[in-house]
N, C-alpha and C positions, 0 to 999 in steps of 0.2 A: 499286463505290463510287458512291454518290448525290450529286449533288451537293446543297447546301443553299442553301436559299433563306434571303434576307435575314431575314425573321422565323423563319427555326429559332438564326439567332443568338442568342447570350446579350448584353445589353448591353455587356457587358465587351469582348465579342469586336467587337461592332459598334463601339464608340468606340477598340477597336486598328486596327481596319481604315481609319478614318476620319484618326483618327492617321499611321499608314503613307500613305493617300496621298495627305495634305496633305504629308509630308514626301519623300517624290518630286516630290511637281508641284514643289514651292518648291526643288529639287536642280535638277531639269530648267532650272525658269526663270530660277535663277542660272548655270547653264552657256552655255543659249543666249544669254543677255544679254552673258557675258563674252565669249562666240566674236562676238559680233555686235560688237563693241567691240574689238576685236584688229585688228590686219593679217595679209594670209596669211606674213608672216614672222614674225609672234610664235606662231605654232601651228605643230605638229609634224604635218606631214600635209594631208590636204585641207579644207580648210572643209565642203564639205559630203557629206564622210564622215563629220566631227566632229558637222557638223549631226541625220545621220542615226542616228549611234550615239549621243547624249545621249537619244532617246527609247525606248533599251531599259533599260528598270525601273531599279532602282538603279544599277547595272551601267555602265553610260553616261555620266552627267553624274558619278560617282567617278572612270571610268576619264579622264576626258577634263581633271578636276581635277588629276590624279595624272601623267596620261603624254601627254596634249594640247597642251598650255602649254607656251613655252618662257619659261627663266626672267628675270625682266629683271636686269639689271646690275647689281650690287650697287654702291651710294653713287649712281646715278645716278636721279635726280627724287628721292631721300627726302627733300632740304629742308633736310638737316641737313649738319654738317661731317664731312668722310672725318676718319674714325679711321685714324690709321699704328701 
């Protein structure tokens, strides 16, 4: 298998690949932002294992969305009146 250089891409392919990883860095850079903004009690794990895993490919800043975070308290800062 060969690999391909940039210009054997077709346009199309060039503006998905550009696509794709704009849409990783700005995954990336909203995880690290949120981990950097957190306390080590509001994350599941280490800080910076979290750190370390948000910069594998999509993979990362999903998992760290998904199973990173822990949740905050429901009725508590939303601003609004608790529903009974």
């Amino acid at each position: 298998m060969t690999r391909k250089k940039w210009s054997d891409l077709k346009p199309g392919q060039r503006r998905g690949f550009v696509a794709a990883s704009l849409v990783e860095f700005a995954l990336a850079a909203a995880a690290w932002t949120d981990l950097a903004r957190r306390t080590p009690e509001q994350v599941r794990g280490r800080k910076p294992l979290w750190a370390a895993a948000i910069a594998v490919n999509f993979v990362g800043p999903i998992a760290y969305f998904c199973w990173g975070r822990v949740p905050a308290d429901r009725g508590h800062g939303s601003g609004g009146a608790d529903v009974v």
